[in-house]
C-alpha positions, 0 to 999 in steps of 0.5 A: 502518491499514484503509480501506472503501468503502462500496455508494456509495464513500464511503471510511472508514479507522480505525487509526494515523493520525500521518501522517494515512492515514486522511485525515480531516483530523486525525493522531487514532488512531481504534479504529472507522471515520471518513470520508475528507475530502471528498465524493469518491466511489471505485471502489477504495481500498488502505492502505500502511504510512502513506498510501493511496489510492484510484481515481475512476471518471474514473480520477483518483487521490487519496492522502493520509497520509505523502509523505516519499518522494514516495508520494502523487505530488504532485509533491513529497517531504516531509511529510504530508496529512491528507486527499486530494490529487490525484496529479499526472498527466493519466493515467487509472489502472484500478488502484492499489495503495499499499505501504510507501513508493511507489505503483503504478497501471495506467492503462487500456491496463495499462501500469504505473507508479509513484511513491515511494521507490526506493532498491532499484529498487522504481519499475521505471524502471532506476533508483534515484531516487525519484520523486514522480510517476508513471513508467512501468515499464521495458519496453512490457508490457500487464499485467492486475493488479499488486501491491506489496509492502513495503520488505523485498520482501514478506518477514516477519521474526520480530519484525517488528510485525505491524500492519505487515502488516495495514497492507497488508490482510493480516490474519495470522490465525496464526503457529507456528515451530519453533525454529531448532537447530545443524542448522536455522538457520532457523525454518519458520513456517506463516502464515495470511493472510486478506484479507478484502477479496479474499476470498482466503484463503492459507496460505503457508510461509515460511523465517525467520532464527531 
């Protein structure tokens, strides 16, 4: 799925929706833009695997979609909104980022947290447990930008459902591998990745199991 803003941040989604990340109160697949619930208004929005989320200008944060991980920070796991909900935290965001299961942000010292699944260490808080608020990554670090990527760590894999990416606003715009052979196990694939968003344009090589 995709989300926009508008000039007057109004947020508008259109994609898969059965977990309900376009947030438009119902779990209806929409092939054109629909708005976001609600008459909140922001200054950013990022769409993960099955949820997103999207920044107030009073730095609150507002997520909504699939929380079977604890990814829309409410506080609890399990389940899923059709429309936003509020992360729960008393902290100010400057940044957020949604990702395949977990959710990060910087507040406005540019400290980084984050929320969501964590069984590979993702969260960044020296462990593995899962957390369904907001946590500070270990380490007193001033960042200035973040990202993050998907369970895999970022990585494609033939085969993999391209929509998938997409999700994560990284259009694939083409794909050549050669084959893989007795001397070359793996397969070299040239991606094209637009993000059209950041008006970033990237061409990357990457090594692939064959």
């Amino acid at each position: 799925h995709n989300c926009a803003l508008t000039r007057e941040g109004a947020a508008w989604c259109w994609g898969q929706n059965d977990e309900g990340q376009l947030g438009d109160g119902t779990f209806v697949i929409r092939d054109r833009p629909v708005p976001v619930a609600g008459a909140l208004r922001f200054t950013a929005v990022s769409a993960g695997h099955a949820h997103s989320c999207a920044l107030v200008a009073d730095g609150t944060v507002w997520c909504w979609g699939d929380n079977g991980r604890g990814q829309l920070g409410s506080g609890a796991a399990g389940g899923k909104s059709a429309v936003p909900i509020r992360v729960s935290t008393d902290l100010r965001f400057a940044r957020v980022v949604a990702g395949y299961y977990q959710t990060c942000g910087l507040d406005t010292d540019g400290r980084a947290y984050c929320w969501g699944q964590n069984d590979e260490g993702q969260i960044g808080d020296g462990t593995m447990e899962q957390r369904s608020t907001p946590v500070t990554v270990s380490g007193d670090h001033r960042f200035s930008d973040l990202d993050t990527g998907d369970r895999f760590g970022g990585r494609l894999r033939i085969g993999q459902r391209f929509d998938e990416v997409s999700s994560m606003a990284i259009r694939v715009t083409s794909r050549s591998c050669s084959e893989p052979s007795a001397k070359r196990p793996l397969a070299a694939c040239d991606i094209d990745r637009q993000d059209r968003a950041a008006g970033l344009h990237l061409r990357a090589r990457q090594r692939m199991l064959g």
